[in-house]
N, C-alpha and C positions, 0 to 999 in steps of 0.2 A: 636782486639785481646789483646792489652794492656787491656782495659777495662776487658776482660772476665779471663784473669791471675789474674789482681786483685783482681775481685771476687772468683773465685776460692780458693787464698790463703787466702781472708779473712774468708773464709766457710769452708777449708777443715778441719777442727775438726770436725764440725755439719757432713760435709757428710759423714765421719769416723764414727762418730757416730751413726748416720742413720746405714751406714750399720754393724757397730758392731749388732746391732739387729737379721737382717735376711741376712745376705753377711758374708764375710770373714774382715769386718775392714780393709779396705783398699782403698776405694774408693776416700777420700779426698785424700791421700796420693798420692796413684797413678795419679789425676788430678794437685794436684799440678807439681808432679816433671813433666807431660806433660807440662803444659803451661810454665812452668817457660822453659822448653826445647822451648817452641814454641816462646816464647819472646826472647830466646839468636840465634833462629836459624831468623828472623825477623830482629834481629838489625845485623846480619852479609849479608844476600841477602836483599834485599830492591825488593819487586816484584812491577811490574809499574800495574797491576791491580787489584780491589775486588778477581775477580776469580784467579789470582795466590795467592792473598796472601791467600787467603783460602785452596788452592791447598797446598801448601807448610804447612802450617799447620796441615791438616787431616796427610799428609805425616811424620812429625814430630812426632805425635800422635801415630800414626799406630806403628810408631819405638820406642819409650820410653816407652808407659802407659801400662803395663801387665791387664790379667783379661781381660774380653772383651769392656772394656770402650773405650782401645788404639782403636780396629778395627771399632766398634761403630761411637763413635765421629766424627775417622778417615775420617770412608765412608762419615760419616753426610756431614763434609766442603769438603771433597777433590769431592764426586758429587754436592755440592751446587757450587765449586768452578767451576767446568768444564760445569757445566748450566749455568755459567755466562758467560763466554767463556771470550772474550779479550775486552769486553768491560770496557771501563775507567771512569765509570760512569754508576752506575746503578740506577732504580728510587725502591719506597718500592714494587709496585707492581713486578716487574721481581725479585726484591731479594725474593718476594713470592713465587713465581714461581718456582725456585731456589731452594731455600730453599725446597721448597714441595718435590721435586726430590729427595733431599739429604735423608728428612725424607721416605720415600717412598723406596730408597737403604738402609736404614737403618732395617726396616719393613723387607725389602725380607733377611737380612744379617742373621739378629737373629732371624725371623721366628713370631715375635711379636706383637700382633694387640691390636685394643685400650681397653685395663679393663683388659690388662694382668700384670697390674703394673710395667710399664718401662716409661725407657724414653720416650717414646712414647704415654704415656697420659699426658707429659707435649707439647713436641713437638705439636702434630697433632694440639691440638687448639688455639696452639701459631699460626701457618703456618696460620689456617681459620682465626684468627682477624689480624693478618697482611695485610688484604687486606683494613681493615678500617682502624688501626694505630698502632705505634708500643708498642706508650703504652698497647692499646686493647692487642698485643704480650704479654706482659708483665702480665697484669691481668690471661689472658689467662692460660699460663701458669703455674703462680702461685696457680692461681683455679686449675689446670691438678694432680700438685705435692700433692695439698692436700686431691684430691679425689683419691691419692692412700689407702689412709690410712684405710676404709674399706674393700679393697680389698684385695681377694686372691692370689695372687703369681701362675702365670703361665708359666712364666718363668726366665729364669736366676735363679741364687743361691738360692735364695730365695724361689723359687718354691719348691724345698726340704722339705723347712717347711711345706708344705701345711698350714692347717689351722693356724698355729702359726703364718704366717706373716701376717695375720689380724692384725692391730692394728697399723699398724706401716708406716711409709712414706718411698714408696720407694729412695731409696738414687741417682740414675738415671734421675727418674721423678724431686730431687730436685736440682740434677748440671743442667738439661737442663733448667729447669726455673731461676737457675742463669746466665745461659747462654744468656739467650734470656732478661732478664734484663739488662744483661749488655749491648747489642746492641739497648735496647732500652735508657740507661743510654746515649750513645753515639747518640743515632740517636737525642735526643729530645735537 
């Protein structure tokens, strides 16, 4: 979680920016003040496993980050959190696993499937190459966030624009692939 605050604050201009575009300019801003919320709420409970401290985070999320990132996010770790249950040690394949669940709650929350420009075309093929590595996660991802950029906006804010958010990188699709970098920053 350290790792993914850091990137976050190092990013959140770029994702501010992104969605200055096609959102309301706010997206870095609001992830920052999330994680840096979820690093002071982390260094005050100390959770004894993966899936609390995931749990405790989405929970964190859910209550500081406005716009629908907070509830988002939130679901994403707080169901990857509770797929892991209380295990103190998990290997890459069950945090795939996991992790899928989370993306999959996230899918049913906001109603959004993959080419609709969300976080969820960086997600899904992060979740599929995490079964090989988490770099693969990482690639993965990073390829998800850029093949937004053709596409049209089907939902979330952005969808408004219709054709105008052609051209542009969803801002969603590029927190979650720094997301999923950072856990691969950490895993490797």
């Amino acid at each position: 979680m350290d790792a993914m605050a850091a990137a976050v604050e190092r990013e959140a201009e770029r994702l501010t920016e992104l969605d200055s575009a096609i959102g309301d300019a706010d997206h870095g801003s609001n992830l920052r003040r999330g994680f840096t919320a979820v690093a002071g709420a982390l260094e005050k409970e100390t959770p004894e496993t993966p899936g609390a401290v995931l749990t405790l985070a989405g929970r964190t999320l859910i209550s500081t980050v406005g716009g629908a990132s907070g509830p988002l996010y939130g679901t994403l770790l707080r169901r990857t959190g509770k797929e892991l249950g209380d295990a103190t040690a998990v290997s890459r394949e069950e945090l795939a696993r996991a992790l899928g669940a989370g993306v999959g709650a996230v899918a049913r929350l906001g109603g959004a499937q993959p080419g609709d420009k969300t976080m969820l075309d960086a997600l899904l093929p992060a979740v599929d190459a995490l079964g090989s590595s988490f770099d693969a996660a990482r690639v993965a991802a990073d390829a998800g966030a850029l093949a937004t950029v053709p596409l049209q906006a089907r939902k979330g804010r952005a969808s408004y624009l219709g054709e105008r958010s052609i051209g542009h990188q969803d801002p969603g699709a590029t927190s979650a692939a720094l997301l999923i970098g950072a856990l691969a920053e950490v895993a490797a």
